[in-house]
DRENMIBA-40049 format. One record per atom (N, C-alpha, C): x, y, z; residue in three letters. Coordinates in steps of 0.02 Angstrom, whole numbers, plus 50000, padded with zeros to 5 digits. Example, Ala and Ser with C-alpha at 12.3 -4.5 7.8 and 13.67 -1.06 7.14 Angstrom:
BEGIN
506604971650390ALA506154977550390ALA506604983550390ALA506424988850354SER506844994750357SER506455000250394SER
This chain:
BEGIN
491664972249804UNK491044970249772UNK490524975849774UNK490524979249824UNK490014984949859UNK489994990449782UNK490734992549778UNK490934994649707UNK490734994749644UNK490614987749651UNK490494983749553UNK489474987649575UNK489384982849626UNK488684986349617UNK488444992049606UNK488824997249631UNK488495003749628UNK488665006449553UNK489115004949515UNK489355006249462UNK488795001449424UNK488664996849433UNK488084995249403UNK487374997849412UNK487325000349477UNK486575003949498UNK486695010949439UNK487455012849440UNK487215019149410UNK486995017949342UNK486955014249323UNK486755013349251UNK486115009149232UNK485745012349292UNK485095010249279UNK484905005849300UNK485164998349327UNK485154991349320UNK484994988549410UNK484294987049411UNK484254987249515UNK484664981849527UNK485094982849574UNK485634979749611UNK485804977149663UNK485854971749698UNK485764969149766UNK486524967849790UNK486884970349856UNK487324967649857UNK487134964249929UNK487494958049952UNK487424951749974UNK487784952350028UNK487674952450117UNK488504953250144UNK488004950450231UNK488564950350257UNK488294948850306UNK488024956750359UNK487754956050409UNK487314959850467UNK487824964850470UNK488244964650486UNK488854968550529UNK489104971650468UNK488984971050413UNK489274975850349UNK488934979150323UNK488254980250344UNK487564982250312UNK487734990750339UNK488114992850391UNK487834999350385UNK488655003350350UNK489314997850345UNK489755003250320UNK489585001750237UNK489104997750224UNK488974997050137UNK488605002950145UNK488235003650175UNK487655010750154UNK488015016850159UNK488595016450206UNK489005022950201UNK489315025050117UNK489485019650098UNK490095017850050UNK489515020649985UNK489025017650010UNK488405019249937UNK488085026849936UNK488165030250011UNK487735036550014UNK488505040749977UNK489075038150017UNK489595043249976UNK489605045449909UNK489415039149880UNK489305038049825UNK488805040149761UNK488495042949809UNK487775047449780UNK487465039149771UNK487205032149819UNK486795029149788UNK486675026749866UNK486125033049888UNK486025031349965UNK485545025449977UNK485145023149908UNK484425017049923UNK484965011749893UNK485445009149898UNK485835003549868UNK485414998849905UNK485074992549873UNK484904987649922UNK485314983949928UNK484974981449988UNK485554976750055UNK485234969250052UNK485544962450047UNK485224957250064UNK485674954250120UNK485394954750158UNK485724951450225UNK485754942850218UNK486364944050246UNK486474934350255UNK486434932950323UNK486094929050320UNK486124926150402UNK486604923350441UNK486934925250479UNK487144922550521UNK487734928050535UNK488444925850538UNK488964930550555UNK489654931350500UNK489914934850497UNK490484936250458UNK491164929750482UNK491294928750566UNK491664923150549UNK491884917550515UNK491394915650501UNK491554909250452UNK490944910150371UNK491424912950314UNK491144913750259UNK491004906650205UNK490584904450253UNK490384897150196UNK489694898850182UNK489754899550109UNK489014900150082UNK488694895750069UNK488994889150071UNK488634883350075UNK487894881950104UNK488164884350155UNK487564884650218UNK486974888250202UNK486794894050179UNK486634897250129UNK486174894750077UNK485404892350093UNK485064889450062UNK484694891949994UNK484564889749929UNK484304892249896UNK483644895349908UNK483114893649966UNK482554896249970UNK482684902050017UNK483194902950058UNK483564911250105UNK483654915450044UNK484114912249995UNK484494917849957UNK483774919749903UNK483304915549891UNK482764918249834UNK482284924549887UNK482034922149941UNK481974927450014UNK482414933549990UNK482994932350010UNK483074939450034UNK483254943149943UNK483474939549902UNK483254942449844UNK482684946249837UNK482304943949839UNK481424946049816UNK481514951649869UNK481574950349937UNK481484954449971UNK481604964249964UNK482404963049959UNK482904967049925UNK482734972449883UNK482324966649805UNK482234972349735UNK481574972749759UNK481064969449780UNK480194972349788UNK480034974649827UNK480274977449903UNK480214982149943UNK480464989349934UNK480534994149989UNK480535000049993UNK481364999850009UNK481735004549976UNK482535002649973UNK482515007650067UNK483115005250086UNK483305005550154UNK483835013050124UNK483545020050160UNK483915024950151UNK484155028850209UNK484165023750296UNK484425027150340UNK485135029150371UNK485475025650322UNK486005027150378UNK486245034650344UNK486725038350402UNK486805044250422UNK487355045150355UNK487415051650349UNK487845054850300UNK488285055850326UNK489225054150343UNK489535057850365UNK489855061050342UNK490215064650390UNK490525071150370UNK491155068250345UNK491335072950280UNK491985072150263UNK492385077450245UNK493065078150254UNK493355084750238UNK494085082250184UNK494125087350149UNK495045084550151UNK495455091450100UNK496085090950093UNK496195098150057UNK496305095650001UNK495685091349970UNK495695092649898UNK495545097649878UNK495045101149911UNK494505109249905UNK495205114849930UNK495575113549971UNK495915118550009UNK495795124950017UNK495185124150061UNK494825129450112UNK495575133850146UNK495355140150147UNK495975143450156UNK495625146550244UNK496235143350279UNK495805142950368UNK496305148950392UNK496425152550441UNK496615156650473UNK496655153950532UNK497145155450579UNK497345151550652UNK497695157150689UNK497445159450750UNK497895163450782UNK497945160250859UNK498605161850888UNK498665161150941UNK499325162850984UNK499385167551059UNK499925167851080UNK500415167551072UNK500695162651054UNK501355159951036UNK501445155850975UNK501705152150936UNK501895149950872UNK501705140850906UNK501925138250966UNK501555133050986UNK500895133050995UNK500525138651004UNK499985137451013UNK499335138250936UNK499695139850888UNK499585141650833UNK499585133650801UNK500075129350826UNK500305124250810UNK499795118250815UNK499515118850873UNK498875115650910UNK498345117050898UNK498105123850908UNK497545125750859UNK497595123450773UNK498045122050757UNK498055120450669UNK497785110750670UNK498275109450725UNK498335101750722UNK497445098850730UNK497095102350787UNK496545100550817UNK496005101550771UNK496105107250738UNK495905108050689UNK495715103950627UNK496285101650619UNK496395096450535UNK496055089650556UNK496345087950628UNK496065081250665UNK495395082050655UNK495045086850678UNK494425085650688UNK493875085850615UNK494385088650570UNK494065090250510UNK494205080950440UNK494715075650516UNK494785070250456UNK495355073950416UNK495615076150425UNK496215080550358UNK497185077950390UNK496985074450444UNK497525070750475UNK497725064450472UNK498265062250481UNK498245052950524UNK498325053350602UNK498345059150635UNK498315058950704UNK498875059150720UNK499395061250687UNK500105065350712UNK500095071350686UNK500405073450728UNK500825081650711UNK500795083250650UNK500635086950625UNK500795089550537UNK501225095950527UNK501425097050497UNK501725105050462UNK501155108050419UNK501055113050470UNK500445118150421UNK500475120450360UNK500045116150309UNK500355118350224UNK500025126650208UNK500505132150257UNK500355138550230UNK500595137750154UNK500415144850107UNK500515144650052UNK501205146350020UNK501495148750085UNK502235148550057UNK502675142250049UNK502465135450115UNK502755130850118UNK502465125750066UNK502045127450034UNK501695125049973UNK502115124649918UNK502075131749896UNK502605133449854UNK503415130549864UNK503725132749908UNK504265129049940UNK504225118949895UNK503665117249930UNK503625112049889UNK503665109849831UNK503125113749809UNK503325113649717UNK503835115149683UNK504565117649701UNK504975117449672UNK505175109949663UNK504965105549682UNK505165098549692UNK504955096249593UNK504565099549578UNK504465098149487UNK504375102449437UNK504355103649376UNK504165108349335UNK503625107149329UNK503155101649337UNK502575100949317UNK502015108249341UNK501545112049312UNK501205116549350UNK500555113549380UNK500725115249444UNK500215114349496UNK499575110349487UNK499355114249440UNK498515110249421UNK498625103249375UNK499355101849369UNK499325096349312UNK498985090049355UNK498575085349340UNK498245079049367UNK498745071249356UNK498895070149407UNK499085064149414UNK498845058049414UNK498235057349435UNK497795052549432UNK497295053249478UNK496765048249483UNK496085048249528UNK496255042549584UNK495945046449638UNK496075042649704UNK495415039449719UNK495445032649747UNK495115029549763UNK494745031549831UNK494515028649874UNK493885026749826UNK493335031449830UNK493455038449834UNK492865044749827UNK493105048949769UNK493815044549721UNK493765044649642UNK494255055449643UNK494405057149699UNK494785062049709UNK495225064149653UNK495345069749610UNK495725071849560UNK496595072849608UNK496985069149621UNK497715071949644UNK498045076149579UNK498205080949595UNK498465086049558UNK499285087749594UNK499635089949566UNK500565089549573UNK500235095649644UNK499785102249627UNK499625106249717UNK499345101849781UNK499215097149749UNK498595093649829UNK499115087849818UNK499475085649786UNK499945081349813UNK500535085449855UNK500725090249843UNK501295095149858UNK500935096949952UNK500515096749942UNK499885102050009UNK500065093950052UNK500095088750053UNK500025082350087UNK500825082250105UNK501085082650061UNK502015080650053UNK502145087550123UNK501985093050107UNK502105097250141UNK501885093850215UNK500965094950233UNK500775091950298UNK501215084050316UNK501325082650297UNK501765074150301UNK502485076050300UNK502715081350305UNK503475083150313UNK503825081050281UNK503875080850214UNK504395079550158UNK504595085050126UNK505365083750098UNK505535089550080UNK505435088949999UNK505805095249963UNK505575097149895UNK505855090949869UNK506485089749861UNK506725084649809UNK506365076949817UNK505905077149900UNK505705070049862UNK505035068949820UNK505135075849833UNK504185076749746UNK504195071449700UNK504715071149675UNK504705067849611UNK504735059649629UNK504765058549677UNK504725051949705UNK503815050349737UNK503835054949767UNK503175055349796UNK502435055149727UNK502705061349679UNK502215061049608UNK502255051849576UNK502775049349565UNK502545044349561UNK502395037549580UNK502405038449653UNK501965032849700UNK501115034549685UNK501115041349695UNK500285042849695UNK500225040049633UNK500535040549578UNK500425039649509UNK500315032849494UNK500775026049524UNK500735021649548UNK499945018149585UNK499985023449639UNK499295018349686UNK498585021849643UNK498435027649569UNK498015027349545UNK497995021749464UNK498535018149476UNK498395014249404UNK497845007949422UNK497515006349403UNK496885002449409UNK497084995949417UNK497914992749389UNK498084988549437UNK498054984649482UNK498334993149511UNK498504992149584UNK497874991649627UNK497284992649612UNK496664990749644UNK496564994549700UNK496675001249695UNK496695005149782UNK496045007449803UNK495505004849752UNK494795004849797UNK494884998849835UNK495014993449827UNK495154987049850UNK495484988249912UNK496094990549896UNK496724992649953UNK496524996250017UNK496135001850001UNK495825008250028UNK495165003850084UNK494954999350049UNK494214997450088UNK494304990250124UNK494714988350109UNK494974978950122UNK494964979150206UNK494784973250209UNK494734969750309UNK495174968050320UNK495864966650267UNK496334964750273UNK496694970350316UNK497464968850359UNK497734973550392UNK498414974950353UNK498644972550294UNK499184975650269UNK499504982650257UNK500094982450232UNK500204989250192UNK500474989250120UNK500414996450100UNK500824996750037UNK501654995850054UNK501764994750022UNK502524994350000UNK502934997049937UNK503265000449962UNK503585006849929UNK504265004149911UNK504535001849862UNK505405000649858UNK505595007349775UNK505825011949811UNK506245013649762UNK506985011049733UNK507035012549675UNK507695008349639UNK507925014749589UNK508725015149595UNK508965018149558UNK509335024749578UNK509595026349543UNK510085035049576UNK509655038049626UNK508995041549620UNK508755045249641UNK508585042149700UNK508615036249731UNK508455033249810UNK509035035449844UNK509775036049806UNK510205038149851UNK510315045049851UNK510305047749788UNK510305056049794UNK509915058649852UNK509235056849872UNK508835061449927UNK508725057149973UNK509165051149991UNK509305049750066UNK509075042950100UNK508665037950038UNK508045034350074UNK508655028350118UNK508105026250146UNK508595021550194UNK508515013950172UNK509195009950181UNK509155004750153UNK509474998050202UNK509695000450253UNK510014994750302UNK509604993550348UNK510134993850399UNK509574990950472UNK508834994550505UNK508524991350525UNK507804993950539UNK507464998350490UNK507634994450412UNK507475001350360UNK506675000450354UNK506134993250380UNK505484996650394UNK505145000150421UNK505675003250501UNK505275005650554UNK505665015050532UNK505515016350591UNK505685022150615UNK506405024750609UNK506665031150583UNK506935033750598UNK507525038150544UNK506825038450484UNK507395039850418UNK506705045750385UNK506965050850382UNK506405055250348UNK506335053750294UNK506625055450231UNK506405052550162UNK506045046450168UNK506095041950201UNK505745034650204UNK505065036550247UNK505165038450278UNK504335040050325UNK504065044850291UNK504095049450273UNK503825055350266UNK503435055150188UNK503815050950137UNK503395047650071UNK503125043150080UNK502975038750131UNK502625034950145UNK501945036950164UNK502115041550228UNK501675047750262UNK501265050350202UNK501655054350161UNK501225057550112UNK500635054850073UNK501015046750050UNK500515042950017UNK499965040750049UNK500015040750142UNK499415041550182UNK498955046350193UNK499195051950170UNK498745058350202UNK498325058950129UNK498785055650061UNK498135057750008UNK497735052549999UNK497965047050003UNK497105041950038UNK496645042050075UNK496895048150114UNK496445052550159UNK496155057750166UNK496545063350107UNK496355070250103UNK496025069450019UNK496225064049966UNK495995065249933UNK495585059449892UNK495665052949915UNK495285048349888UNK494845048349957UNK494895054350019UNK494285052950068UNK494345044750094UNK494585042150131UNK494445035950141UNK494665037450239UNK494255034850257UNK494215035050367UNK493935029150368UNK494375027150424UNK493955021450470UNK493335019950487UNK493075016450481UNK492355015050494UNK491795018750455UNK492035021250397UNK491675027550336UNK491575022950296UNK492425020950261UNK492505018150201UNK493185013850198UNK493355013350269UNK493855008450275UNK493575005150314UNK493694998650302UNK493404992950334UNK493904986550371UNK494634987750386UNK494924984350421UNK494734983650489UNK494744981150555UNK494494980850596UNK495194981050644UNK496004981250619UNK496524983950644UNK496974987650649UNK497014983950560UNK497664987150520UNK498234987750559UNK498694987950485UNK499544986150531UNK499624993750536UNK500354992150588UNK500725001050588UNK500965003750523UNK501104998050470UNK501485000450399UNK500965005950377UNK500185004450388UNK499975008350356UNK499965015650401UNK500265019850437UNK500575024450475UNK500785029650418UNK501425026350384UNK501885028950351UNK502125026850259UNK501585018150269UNK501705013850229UNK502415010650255UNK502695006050190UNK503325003450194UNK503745005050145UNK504215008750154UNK504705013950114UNK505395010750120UNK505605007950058UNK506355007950066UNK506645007249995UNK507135009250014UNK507875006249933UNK508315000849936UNK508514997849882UNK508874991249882UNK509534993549929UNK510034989649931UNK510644990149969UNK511004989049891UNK511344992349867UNK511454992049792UNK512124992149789UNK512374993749853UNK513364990349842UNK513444984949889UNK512714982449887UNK513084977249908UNK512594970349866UNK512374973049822UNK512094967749773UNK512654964349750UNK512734955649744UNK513274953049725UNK513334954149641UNK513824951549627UNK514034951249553UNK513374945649512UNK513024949349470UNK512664947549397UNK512004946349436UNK511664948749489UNK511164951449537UNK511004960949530UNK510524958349480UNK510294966749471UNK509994971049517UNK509844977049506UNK509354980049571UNK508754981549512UNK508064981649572UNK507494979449536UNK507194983549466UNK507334990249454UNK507214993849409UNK507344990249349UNK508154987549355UNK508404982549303UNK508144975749284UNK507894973949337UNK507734967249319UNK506914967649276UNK506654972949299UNK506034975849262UNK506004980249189UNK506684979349166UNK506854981849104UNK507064989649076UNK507154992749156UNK507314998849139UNK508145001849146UNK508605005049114UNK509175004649118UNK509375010349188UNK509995006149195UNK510275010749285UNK510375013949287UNK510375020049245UNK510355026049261UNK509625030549254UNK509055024849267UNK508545027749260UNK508385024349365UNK507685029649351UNK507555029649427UNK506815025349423UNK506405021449485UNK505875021449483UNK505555017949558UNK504745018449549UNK504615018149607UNK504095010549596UNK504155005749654UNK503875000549633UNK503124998949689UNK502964996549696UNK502264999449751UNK501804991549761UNK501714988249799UNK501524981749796UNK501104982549874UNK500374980549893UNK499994980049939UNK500184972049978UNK500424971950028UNK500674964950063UNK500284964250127UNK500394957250130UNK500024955850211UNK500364955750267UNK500624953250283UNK501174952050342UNK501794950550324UNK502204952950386UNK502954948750406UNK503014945650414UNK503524940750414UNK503734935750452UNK504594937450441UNK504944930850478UNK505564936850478UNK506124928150506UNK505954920050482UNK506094916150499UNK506224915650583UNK506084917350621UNK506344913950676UNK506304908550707UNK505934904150660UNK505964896850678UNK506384893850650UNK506744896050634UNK507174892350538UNK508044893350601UNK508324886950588UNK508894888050626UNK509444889050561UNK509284889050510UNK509774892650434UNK509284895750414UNK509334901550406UNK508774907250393UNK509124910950317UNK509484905650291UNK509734909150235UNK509914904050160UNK509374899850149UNK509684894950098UNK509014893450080UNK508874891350005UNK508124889249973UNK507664886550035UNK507834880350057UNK507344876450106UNK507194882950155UNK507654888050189UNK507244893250225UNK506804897750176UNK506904899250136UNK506464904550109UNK505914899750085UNK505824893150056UNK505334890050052UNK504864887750108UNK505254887350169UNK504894884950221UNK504534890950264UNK504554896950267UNK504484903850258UNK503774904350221UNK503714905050161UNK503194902750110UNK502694898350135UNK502604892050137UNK502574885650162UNK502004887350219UNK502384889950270UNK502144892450333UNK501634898650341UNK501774904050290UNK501334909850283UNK500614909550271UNK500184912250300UNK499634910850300UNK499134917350272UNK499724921950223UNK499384925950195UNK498744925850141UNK498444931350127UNK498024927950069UNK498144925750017UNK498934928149999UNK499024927149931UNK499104921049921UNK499144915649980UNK499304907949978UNK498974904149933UNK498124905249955UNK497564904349901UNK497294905549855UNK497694910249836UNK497274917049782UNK497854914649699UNK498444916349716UNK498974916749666UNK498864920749629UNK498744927149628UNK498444932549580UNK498704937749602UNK499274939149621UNK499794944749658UNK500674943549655UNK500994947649688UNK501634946049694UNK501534944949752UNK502104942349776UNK502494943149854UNK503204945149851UNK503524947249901UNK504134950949906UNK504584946149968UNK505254945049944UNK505664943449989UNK506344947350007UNK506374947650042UNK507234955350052UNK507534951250104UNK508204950050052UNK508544945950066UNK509224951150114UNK509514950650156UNK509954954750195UNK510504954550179UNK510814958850157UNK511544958150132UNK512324953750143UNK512324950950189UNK512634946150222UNK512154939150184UNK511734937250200UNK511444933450150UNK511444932650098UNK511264939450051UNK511394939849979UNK512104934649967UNK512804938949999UNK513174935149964UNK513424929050007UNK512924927050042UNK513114918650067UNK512714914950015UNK512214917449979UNK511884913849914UNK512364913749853UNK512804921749830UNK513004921749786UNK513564918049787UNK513914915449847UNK514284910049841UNK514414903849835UNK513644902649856UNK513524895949836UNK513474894249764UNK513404901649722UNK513134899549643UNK512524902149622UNK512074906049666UNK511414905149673UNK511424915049623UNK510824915249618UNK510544922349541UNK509984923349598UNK509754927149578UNK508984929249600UNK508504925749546UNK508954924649506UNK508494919349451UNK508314912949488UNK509134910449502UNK508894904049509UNK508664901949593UNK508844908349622UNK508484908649705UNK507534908249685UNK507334909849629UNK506594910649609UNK506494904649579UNK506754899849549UNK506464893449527UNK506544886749590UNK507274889649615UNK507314883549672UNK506574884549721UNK506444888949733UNK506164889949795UNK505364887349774UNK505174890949703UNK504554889049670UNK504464882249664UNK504974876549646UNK504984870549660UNK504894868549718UNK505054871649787UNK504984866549827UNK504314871049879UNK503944873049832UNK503254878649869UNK502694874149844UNK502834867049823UNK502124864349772UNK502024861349821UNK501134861149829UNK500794855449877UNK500184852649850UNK500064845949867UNK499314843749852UNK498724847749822UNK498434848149776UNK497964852649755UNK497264847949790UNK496884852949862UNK496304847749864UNK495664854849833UNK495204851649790UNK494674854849767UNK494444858849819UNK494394857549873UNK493944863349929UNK494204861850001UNK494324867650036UNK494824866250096UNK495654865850070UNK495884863750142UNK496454862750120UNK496694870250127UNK497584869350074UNK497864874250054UNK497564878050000UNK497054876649922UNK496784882049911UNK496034881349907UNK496024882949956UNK495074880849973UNK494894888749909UNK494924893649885UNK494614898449876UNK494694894649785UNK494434890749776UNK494424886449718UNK494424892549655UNK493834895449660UNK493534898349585UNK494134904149575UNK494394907149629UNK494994912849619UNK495644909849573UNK495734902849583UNK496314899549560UNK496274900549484UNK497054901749447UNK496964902749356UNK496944897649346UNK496644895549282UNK496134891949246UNK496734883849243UNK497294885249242UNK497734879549231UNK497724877249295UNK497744877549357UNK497724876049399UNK497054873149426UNK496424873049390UNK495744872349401UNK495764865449359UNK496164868449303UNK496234859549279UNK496464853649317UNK496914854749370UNK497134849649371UNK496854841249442UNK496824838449428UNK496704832449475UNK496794834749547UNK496344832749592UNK496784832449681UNK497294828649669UNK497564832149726UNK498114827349758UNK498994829749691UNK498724832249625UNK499084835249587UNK499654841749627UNK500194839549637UNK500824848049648UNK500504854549631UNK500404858749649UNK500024865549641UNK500604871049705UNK500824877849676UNK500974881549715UNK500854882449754UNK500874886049819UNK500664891449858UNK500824898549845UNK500424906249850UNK500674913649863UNK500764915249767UNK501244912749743UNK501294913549671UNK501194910349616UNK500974910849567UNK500774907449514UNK501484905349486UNK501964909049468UNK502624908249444UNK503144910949460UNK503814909649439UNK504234912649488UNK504294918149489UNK504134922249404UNK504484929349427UNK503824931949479UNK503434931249483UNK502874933249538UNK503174933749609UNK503984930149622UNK504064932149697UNK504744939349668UNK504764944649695UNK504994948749701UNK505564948949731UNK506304950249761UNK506714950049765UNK507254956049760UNK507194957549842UNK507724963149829UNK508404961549889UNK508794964749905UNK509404963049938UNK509324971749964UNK509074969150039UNK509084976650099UNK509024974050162UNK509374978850210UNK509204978350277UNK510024977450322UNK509924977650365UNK510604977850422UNK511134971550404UNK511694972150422UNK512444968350413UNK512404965150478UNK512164966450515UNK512524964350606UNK512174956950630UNK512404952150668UNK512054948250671UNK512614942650644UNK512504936550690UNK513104933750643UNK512644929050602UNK511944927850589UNK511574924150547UNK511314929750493UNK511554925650427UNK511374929150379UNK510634926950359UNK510284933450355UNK509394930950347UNK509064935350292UNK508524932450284UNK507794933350237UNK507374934350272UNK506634937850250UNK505944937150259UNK505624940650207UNK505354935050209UNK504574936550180UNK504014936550187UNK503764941550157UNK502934944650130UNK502624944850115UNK501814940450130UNK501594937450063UNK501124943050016UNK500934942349982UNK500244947449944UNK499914947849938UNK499404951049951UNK498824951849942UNK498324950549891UNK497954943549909UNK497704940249841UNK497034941849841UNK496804946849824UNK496174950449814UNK496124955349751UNK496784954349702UNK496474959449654UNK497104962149643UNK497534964549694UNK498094970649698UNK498694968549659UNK498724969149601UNK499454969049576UNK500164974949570UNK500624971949567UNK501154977149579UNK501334980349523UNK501454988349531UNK501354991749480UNK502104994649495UNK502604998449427UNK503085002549447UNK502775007249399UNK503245015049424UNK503205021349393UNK503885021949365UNK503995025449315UNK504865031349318UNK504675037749345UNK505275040749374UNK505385043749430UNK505495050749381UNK506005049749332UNK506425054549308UNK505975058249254UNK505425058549239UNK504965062949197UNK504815069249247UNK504735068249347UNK504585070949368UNK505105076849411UNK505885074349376UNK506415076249395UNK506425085349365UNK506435089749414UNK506545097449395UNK507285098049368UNK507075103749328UNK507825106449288UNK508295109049363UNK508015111149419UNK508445114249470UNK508555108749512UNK508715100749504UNK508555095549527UNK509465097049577UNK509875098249552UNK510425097449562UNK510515104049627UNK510235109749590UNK510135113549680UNK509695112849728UNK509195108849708UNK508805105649762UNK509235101649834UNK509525096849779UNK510085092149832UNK510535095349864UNK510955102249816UNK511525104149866UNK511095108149921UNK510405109949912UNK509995114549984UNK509965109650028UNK509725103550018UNK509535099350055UNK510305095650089UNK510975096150077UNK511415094350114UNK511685101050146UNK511475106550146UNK511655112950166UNK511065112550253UNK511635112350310UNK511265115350370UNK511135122850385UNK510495127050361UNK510695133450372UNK509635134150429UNK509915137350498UNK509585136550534UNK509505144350571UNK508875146750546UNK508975157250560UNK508745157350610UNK508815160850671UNK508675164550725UNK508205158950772UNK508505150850768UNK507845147150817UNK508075143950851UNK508055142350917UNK508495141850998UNK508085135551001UNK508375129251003UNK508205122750992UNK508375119851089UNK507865116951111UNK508205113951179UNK507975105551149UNK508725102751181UNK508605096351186UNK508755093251238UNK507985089251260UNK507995086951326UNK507855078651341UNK507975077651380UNK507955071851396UNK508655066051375UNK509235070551345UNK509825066251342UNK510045067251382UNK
């Protein structure tokens, strides 16, 4: 909202935005960034826990109105500092040894905001370059604008992040279009970027190019321990940071945030083991399989059934749903995602079951009571207009408006003798799911990229490994 206003202040028009005590000084941050340091503020009384404006009397809100536009606009809070290598200040670092060069670089970037607070690879200008073989595109070409300090990403300052975030050349063309992805207006990544919510993005690539450069698709494929999957995830963190400028307590406004947002959430379908007339998602989105692409969806939480003693049949994935207490429950103005585990997949496909018809069973049995206020969708005015029509006590969804709105892929570990699901709900504030194609950003040297990247060649460096 902070947003809509200032885009309206700039056009002349005096502007009040409305929030409670405790938001009054990261709005003034958000507005000085902004070049609109007198944004007025109308304070609501009381506290951010419980948002009922009910309470909220017409003679408070005409108060602090009046107050707001006929006083002296409030221009104190502090300017902070921001850095990032959109500018790419060219720094010099010396020290003793090549570790200590390492530390001086790191402490450096940390302190300058140009980090997420791990380790980086110093984007000298050779390892830059190094990078850019990852496309033909030249350097200065623009990819899109980063939220929310509106940052130009260019194929060099995406390459300069991919580098600091430790990805290698061939996953450029994967990496160009996620960024390409989280700037389509969509996807809402001022929203994403500034939200109290603690979610992450979610990254599913589909198609040849997820397996050509390595991404991971089985067991523990959200967490740790697969470079292509962390490291494009990573990247897509460091340019929400280096180039749409966005820090904690600046212009991000979560008060936890999950670990996804670390690295994001990076993965690829399990695609031999999709059952028979079960597409992988590129396809089901109308693009043919020998094309590549990247799909990008902002989610709230896990869940992962462990209450569910069949964690693998409609009534679990509905009861899953049911139970989620994401935003998208109330909102219906998003996707949600379910990743179904391969052992599962085909305990469905034997029963008879499509990803089609796994999406209508389940949408049938997700309807509950529609009560006008409270309840399951208390956030009334967000609800689409057919659903506003209808009577209390009327069947109404939860999380999705319709079926294709739940998402559906087949990934994650074999082991386990229960075949399982979980799901994700979405983020019902705005964020819709956007895909890219991959293969516009594919280099003519695409094919010696890969044979470098399966080539171990390691010059003159004495590796100790300790602690096995």
């Amino acid at each position: 909202m902070t947003r809509y206003c200032i885009e309206i202040e700039k056009e002349g028009i005096p502007t009040v935005v409305m929030g409670y005590p405790e938001f009054a000084t990261i709005i003034g941050k958000i507005a000085e960034l902004e070049n609109i340091p007198a944004l007025r503020f109308a304070v609501r009384k009381g506290t951010a826990r419980r948002f009922n404006w009910e309470t909220f009397s017409r003679e408070d809100l005409a108060e602090e109105l009046s107050r707001a536009l006929t006083g002296p606009s409030d221009s104190s809070t502090a300017r902070c500092e921001t850095g990032g290598a959109t500018g790419e200040p060219t720094l010099a670092f010396a020290g003793g040894s090549p570790g200590e060069v390492m530390e001086a670089v790191n402490q450096e970037f940390n302190k300058r905001h140009w980090s997420d607070g791990l380790p980086i690879v110093p984007p000298t200008e050779e390892r830059i370059q190094w990078m850019l073989r990852g496309t033909d595109l030249p350097p200065d070409y623009e990819i899109g604008v980063i939220e929310p300090r509106k940052g130009i990403a260019t194929v060099r300052t995406i390459a300069t992040n991919a580098v600091m975030a430790g990805a290698r050349p061939e996953y450029l063309p994967v990496i160009l279009s996620t960024v390409e992805a989280i700037a389509d207006h969509r996807f809402f990544y001022a929203g994403v970027q500034a939200t109290v919510y603690s979610g992450a993005e979610m990254v599913i690539i589909s198609g040849p190019v997820a397996r050509a450069i390595g991404v991971h698709s089985g067991a523990g494929l959200l967490g740790p321990g697969w470079r292509p999957n962390f490291s494009i995830g990573r990247t897509l963190r460091l340019v929400g940071i280096n180039v749409g400028q966005a820090w904690p307590d600046v212009n991000k406004m979560a008060p936890y945030v999950s670990a996804g947002r670390t690295g994001s959430w990076v993965f690829t379908e399990a695609v031999e083991f999709l059952p028979a007339g079960w597409d992988p998602l590129h396809v089901e989105l109308g693009y043919a399989p020998e094309e590549s692409t990247v799909t990008i969806m902002f989610l709230d939480e896990l869940t992962s059934g462990h209450t569910v003693e069949d964690r693998c049949s409609i009534e679990a994935f509905a009861g899953e749903m049911l139970r989620n207490e994401g935003s998208s429950r109330h909102r219906l103005n998003c996707e949600s995602l379910l990743i179904i585990s391969p052992p599962c997949a085909a305990h469905m496909a034997r029963k008879g079951f499509t990803k089609e018809d796994i999406r209508r069973e389940v949408y049938a049995k997700i309807q509950v009571p529609l009560a006008p206020s409270g309840g399951h969708h208390k956030h009334w005015r967000y609800l689409p207009e057919w659903i506003q029509k209808k009577k209390p006590g009327d069947p109404v969804p939860v999380h999705i408006e319709k079926p294709a709105d739940l998402v559906i892929t087949v990934a994650g570990g074999t082991a386990g003798s229960i075949p399982r699901g979980m799901f994700i709900s979405g983020w019902g504030f705005g964020s819709r799911m956007v895909t890219k194609a991959i293969d516009k950003y594919i280099p003519k040297s695409w094919e010696k990229l890969l044979k470098e990247a399966n080539t171990n060649a390691v010059n003159s460096c004495t590796l100790t490994r300790s602690g096995v």
